[in-house]
Structure formats: structure tokens, C-alpha cells
C-alpha positions as CSV (number, residue, x, y, z in Angstrom):
1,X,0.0,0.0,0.0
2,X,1.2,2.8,-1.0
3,X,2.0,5.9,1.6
4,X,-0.4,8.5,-0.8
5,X,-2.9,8.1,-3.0
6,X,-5.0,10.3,-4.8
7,X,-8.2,11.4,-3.1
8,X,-11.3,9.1,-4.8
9,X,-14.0,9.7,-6.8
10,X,-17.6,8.2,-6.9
11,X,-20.2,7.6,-9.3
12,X,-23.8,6.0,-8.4
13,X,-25.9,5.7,-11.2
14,X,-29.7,4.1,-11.2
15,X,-29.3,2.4,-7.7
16,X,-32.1,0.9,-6.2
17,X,-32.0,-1.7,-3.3
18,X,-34.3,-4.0,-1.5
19,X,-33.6,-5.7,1.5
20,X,-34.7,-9.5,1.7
21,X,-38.5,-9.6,3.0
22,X,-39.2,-5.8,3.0
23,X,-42.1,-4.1,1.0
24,X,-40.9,-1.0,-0.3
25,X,-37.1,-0.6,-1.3
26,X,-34.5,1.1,0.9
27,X,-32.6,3.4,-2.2
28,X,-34.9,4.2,-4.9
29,X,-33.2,5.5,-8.6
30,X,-30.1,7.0,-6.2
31,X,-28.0,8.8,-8.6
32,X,-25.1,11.2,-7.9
33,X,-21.5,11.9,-7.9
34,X,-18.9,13.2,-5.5
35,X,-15.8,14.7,-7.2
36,X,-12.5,14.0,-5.9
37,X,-11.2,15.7,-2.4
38,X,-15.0,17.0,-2.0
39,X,-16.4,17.0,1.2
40,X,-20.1,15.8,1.3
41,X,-22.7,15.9,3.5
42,X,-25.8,13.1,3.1
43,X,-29.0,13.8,5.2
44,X,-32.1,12.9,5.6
45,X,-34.5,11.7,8.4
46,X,-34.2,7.9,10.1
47,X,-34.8,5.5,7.5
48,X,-34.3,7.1,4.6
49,X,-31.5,4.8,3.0
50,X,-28.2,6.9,4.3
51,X,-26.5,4.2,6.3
52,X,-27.3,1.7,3.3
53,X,-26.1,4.1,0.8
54,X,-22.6,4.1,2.9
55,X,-22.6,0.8,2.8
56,X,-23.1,0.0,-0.4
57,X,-20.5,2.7,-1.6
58,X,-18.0,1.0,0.7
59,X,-18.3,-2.6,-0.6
60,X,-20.4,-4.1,2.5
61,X,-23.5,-4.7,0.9
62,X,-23.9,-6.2,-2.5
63,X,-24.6,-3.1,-5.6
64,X,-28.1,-5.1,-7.5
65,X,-27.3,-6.4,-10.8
66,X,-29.9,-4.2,-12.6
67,X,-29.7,-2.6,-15.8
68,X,-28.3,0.9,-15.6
69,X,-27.6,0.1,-12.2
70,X,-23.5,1.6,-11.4
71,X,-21.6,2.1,-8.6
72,X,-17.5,3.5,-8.7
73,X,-15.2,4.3,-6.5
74,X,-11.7,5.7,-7.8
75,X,-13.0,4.6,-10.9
76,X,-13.6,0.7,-9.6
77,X,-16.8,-1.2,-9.4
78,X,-17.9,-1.8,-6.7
79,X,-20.2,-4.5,-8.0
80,X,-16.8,-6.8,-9.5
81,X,-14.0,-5.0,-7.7
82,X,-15.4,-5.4,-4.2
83,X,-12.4,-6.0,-2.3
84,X,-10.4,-3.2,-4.6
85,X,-12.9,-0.9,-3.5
86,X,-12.7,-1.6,0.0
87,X,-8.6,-1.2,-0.2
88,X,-9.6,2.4,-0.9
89,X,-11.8,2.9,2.1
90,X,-12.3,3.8,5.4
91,X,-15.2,3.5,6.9
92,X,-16.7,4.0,10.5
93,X,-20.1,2.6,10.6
94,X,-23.3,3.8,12.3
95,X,-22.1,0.9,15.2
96,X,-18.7,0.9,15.9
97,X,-17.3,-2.6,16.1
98,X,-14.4,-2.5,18.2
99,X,-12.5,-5.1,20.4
100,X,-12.9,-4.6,24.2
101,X,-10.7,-6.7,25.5
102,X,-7.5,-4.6,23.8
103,X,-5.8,-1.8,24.4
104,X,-6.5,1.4,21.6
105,X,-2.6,1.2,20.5
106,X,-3.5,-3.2,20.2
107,X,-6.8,-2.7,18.2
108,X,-4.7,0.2,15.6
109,X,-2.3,-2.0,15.3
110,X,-4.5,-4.7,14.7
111,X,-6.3,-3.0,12.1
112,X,-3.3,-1.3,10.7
113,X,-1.9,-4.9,9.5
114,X,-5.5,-6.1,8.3
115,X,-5.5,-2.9,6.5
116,X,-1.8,-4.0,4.8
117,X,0.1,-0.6,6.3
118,X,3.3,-1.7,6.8
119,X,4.7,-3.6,9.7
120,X,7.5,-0.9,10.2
121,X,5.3,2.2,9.4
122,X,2.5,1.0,11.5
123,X,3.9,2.1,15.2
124,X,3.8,5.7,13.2
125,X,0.7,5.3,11.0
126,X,-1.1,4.4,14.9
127,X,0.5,7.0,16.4
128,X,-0.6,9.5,14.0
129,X,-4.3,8.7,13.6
130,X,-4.6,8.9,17.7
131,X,-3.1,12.3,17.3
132,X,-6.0,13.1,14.7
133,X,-8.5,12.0,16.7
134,X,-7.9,13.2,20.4
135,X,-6.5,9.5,21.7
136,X,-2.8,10.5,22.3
137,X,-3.0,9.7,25.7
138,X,-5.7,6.6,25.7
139,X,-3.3,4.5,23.3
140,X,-2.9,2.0,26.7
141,X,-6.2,2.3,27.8
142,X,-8.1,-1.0,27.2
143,X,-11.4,-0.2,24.8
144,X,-13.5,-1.8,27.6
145,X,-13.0,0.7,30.0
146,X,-13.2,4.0,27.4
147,X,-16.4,6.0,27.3
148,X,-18.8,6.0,24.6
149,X,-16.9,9.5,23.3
150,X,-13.7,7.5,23.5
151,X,-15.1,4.5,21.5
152,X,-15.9,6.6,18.8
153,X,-13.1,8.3,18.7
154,X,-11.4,5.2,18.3
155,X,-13.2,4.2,15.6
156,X,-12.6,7.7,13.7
157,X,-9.0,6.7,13.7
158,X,-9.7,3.6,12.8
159,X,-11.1,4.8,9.5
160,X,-8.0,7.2,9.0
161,X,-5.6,4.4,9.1
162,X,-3.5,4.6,5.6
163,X,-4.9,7.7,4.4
164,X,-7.5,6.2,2.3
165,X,-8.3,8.1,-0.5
166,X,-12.2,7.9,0.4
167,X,-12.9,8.2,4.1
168,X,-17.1,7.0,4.9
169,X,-18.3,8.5,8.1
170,X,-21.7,7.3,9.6
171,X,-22.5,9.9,12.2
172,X,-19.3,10.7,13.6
173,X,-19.7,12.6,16.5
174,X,-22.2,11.0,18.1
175,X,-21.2,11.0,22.0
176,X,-19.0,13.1,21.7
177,X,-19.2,16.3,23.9
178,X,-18.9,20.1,22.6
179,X,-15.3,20.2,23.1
180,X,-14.4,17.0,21.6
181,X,-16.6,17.2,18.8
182,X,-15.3,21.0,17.6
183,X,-11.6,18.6,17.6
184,X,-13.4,16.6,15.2
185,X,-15.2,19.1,12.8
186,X,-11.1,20.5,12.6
187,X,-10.1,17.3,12.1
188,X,-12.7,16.3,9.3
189,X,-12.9,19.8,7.9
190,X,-8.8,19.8,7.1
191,X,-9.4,16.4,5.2
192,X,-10.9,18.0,2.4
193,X,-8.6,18.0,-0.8
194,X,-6.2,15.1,0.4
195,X,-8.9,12.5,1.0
196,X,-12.7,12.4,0.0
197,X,-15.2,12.6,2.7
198,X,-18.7,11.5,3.1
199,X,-20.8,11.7,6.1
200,X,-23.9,11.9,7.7
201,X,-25.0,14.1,10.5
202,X,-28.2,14.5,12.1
203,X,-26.3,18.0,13.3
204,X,-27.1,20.0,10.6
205,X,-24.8,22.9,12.0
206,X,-22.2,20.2,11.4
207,X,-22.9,19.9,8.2
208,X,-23.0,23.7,7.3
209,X,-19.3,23.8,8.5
210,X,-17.7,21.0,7.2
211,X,-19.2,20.1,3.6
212,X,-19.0,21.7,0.4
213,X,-21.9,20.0,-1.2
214,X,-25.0,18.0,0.3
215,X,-27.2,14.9,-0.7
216,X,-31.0,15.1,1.1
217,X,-32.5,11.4,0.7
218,X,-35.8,11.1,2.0
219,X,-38.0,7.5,1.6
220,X,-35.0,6.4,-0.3
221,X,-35.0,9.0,-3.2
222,X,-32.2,11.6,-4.1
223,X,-34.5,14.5,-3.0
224,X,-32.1,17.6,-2.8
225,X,-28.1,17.6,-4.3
226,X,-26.9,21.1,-4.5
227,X,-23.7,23.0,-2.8
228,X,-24.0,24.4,0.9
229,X,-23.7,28.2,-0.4
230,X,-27.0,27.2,-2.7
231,X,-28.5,25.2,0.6
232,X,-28.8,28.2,2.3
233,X,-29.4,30.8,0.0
234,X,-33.0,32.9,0.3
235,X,-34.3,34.6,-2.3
236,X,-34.1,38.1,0.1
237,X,-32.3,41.5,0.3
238,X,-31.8,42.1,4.1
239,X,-31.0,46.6,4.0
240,X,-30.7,48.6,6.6
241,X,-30.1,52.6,6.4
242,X,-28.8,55.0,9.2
243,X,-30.5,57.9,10.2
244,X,-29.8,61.1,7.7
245,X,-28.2,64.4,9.0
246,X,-31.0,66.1,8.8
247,X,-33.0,63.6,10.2
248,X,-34.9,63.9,13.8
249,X,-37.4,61.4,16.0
250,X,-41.3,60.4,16.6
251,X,-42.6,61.8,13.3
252,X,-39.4,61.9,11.3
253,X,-38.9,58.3,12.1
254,X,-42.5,57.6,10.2
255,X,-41.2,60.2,6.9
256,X,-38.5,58.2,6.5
257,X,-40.0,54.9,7.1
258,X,-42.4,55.7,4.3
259,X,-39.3,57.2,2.2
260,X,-37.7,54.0,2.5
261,X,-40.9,52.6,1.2
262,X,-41.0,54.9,-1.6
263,X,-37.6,53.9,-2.4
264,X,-37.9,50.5,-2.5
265,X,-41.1,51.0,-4.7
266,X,-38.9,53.2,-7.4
267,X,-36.5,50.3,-7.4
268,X,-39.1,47.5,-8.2
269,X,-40.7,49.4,-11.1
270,X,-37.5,49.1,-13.3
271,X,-38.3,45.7,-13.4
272,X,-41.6,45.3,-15.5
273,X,-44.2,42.8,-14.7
274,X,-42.3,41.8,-11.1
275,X,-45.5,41.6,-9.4
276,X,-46.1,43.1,-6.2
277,X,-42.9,44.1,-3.8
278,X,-42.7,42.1,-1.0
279,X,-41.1,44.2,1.8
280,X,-41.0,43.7,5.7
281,X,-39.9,47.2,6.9
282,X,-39.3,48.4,10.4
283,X,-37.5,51.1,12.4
284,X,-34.6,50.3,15.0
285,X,-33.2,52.8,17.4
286,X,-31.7,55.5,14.1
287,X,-31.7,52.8,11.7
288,X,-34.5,51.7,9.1
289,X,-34.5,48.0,8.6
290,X,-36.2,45.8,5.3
291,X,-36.2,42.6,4.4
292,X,-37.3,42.8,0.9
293,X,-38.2,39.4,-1.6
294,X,-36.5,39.2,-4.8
295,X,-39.1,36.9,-6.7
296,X,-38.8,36.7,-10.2
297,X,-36.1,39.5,-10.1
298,X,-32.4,38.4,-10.3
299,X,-31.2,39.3,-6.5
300,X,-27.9,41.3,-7.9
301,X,-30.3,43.6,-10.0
302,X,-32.4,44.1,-7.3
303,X,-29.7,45.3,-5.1
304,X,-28.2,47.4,-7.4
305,X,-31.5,49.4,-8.1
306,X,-32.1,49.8,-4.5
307,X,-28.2,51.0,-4.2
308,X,-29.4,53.9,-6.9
309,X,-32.8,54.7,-5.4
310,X,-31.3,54.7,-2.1
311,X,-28.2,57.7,-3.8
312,X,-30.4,59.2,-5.2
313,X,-32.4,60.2,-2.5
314,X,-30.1,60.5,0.2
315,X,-31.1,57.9,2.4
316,X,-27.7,56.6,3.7
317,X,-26.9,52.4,3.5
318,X,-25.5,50.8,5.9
319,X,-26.2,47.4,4.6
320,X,-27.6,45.5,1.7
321,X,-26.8,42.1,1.4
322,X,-28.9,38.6,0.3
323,X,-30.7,36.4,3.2
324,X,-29.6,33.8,4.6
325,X,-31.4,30.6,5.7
326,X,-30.3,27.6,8.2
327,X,-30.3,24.3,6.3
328,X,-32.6,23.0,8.8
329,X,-35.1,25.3,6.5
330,X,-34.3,23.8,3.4
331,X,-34.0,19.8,5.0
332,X,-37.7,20.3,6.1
333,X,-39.0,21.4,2.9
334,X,-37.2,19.3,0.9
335,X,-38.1,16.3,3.2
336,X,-41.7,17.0,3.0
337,X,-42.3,17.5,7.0
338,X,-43.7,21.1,6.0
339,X,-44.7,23.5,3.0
340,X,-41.7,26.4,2.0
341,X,-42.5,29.3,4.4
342,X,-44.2,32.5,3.3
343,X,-41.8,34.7,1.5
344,X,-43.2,37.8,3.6
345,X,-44.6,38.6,6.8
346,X,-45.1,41.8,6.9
347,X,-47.1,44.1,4.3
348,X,-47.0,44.1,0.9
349,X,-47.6,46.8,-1.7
């Protein structure tokens, strides 16, 4: 085994899986790709085929001889190259299987040689994945007597062992507490580029920090694939303007709420056929506050006709810059468990 490999690639193409005895199937038409050195987050709710996906990327269960169905890793199938693939893996499952009667620096070693590192760079290769994972000084600890953090840390150096060029993580920080698992997002996050990661994560926050891209299954089926940035972009303006020289309080905050207004009207009526402006406007202290909905209008055109309207009658900007929503917005939609939320709360004109 060589000491660095490229980071892998992975292609599924027309997957869909039944488990023996079970009515409806677990992956339905999965298709997607991961390029390599990407870091990417799949999600969904309980059940909806993750964990089997992982597994079936990873060479543990069987890919269904179907036509059209294709599964690759580093450009190997997984359905004929089984063991190949798995040579380019690591992989921490959702239960981490782990030998309590051994020390940590016993069960590394252990997998180390399973794993063909090298008996003379395996003291180092153990050594080096403990570091990576927090377990510098648990290396004589027997796994029987670690807590469940310390168990899972184990097996996250497990799966590092030989700098695999695909690295398959199956809820990682699970048990962990706050401190340890910020270790691990540093850990995970500084992957990217050397080795591919995939993982899954009920901690959506997580997710947002560490992956570039995400995969949303839900009942099986590839219901969202789309970068983070595009995740968790809103189709809103969020502007905010200070108070002008001239300006004074109780009535004059009213004039210029409704100057604002008038603004942001000027600026929709360059665009013909928009449809009504939905704004959201309020007043802060000496600041005037909007939330303003895009729609059909491209978000940058938007913002640069409010930027004029704004000059040209001398209501200063502070800030105009798009919205931004968690991804726990966007996993509910997508997912089904409720309808996209109103655009606007407040009035529209």
C-alpha cells in the first residue's frame, strides 16, 4: 500500500436496493457523484436509506445487478472490484465494532496490519491517527474501560488508518461532547482536498461547517443535491439605512419609514411585470431596517437598483446584502415535513 494516494471519486448511477422480505425498497433511482477531495454531507430523516447508501459505496453490501444500475469508487466497481474498492476505504459505521478486551494502541495496530500498512510504518501510522483523533493519551487504555466518546473516537482513527483516498463516516460525533466534537469538525474539515469525505449528521450545523456539497435522501429517493452556499441561500435582500443628517425622532422616524418605502417602490418598477414588492420594513433605534423578496427579479439587480434609489435620495446604506437561511429550513421542505415558508410577513404593496 502505497503511503499517498490520490483522493477518490464516486459515481452511483440508477441504484435501487431491497432488503430481503421488506415491502418498499430502501434506495430508490439513487444517482449522484462526489468529485475527488469534496467533502459531502448526506441527510435525511431515520430511515431514509443513508447508512445503506454508505454501505453500499464502501463494498459491505452487494450493488443489485440491474440494468443501468453503477456504482464507482476511484473509478472501480464496486459490483466486480469489491475488495479493490474496500482497499480504498475507510469506513466507521453507524455501530462501531471494536474489540474490548485490547488496548487502543493493540486494536490500531491490529487494524493497521488487516489494513496491509506496513509492519514498520504501522507504530507511526497508529500514532498518527490517535493524534488526529484526540487519543494521544488513551493509546494503553483497554477499549472496555473508554467512554462512549472514546469508542468513537477510536473508531474515527480507525477509519483514517492509511490515508484512504475515500474516508465514509456514519455519524461521527455521536457522543462526543462540545469540546471534543469542535476537535473533530477541525479534524474532518482539514481532510478535504487530500482525501474524500462523506458523512452523515443529524447535526445540521455540522454539516454547514464542514461540507461543500450536500445529498438530502428522504424514503430512499435523491430528494435535494446542491452545494451548501445554494443550501442556504434565500431569495431576500436584508438593507438597513442610518439615520440622515438632517434627520430627527417620533414623526421623522414615520417620513422616512415611508421614504424607504417609496424607495424600495422606485427600485421594483424598473423591473416590468415583477408583481407586487414584498417588503417587511421596520424602524430600529436610528436605523431603518427591510427585508425585501427578490421573486422573479435576479437578487444582484435588485440590489443594485435599491443601491441607486437609495443615492439618489439621500437615504444613507449601511447594509444591503442577500438572506440567509439555516439548512434546517431547506432539510424540512425538501423532506416533505412542511410547505416552504411564506416569503413575507409583513405588508406588501
Amino acid at each position: 500500500m502505497s503511503d499517498a494516494r490520490a483522493p477518490a471519486s464516486v459515481e452511483v448511477e440508477g441504484l435501487t436496493f431491497h432488503y430481503p422480505g421488506a415491502e418498499d425498497p430502501a434506495l430508490r433511482e439513487v444517482a449522484f457523484r462526489v468529485r475527488p477531495g469534496e467533502r459531502l454531507g448526506l441527510l435525511g430523516p431515520n430511515g431514509a436509506g443513508k447508512s445503506t447508501m454508505m454501505r453500499i459505496a464502501c463494498g459491505y453490501l452487494p450493488v443489485p445487478r440491474r440494468r443501468g444500475t453503477k456504482v464507482r469508487v476511484a473509478g472501480l466497481d464496486v459490483a466486480t472490484q469489491s475488495l479493490a474498492v474496500r482497499e480504498q476505504v475507510g469506513y466507521l459505521p453507524e455501530q462501531v465494532p471494536l474489540y474490548q478486551e485490547l488496548r487502543v494502541r493493540e486494536h490500531l495496530e491490529f487494524r493497521a496490519a488487516v489494513k496491509r500498512v506496513r509492519r514498520r510504518a504501522r507504530r507511526a501510522e497508529v500514532e498518527r491517527v490517535a493524534g488526529l483523533a484526540g487519543l494521544e493519551d488513551m493509546l494503553e487504555t483497554p477499549i472496555g474501560r473508554l467512554s462512549r466518546g472514546y469508542r468513537q473516537r477510536v473508531g474515527i482513527a480507525d477509519a483514517l488508518l492509511g490515508s484512504p483516498p475515500l474516508v465514509v463516516l456514519d455519524e461521527p460525533t455521536v457522543g462526543l461532547d462540545p469540546n471534543q466534537v469542535q476537535g473533530i469538525r477541525t479534524m474532518l474539515k482539514n481532510l478535504g482536498g487530500a482525501q474524500t469525505l462523506i458523512f452523515s449528521s443529524h447535526i445540521l450545523a455540522e454539516v454547514e461547517a464542514l461540507c461543500d456539497r450536500i445529498i438530502i435522501l428522504s424514503r430512499g429517493a435523491v430528494v435535494a443535491d446542491e452545494t451548501v452556499s445554494a443550501a442556504l441561500a434565500s431569495d431576500t435582500l436584508s438593507i438597513e439605512w442610518g439615520r440622515p443628517s438632517s434627520g430627527g425622532g417620533g414623526e421623522g422616524d414615520a417620513i422616512r419609514g415611508a421614504a424607504v418605502q417609496a424607495c424600495l417602490e422606485q427600485a421594483w418598477s424598473r423591473f416590468d411585470a415583477a408583481g407586487p414588492l414584498e417588503v417587511e420594513l421596520s424602524v430600529v433605534g436610528d436605523r431603518v431596517q427591510a427585508t425585501v423578496v427578490s421573486g422573479p427579479v435576479a437578487l444582484d439587480e435588485l440590489a443594485a437598483a435599491i443601491g441607486a434609489e437609495s443615492l439618489a435620495a439621500g437615504l444613507p446604506l449601511v447594509r444591503l446584502e442577500p438572506g440567509r437561511r439555516r439548512l434546517e429550513e431547506r432539510f424540512a421542505v425538501v423532506t416533505g415535513f412542511r410547505e416552504a415558508p411564506e416569503r413575507a410577513k409583513g405588508g406588501r404593496s
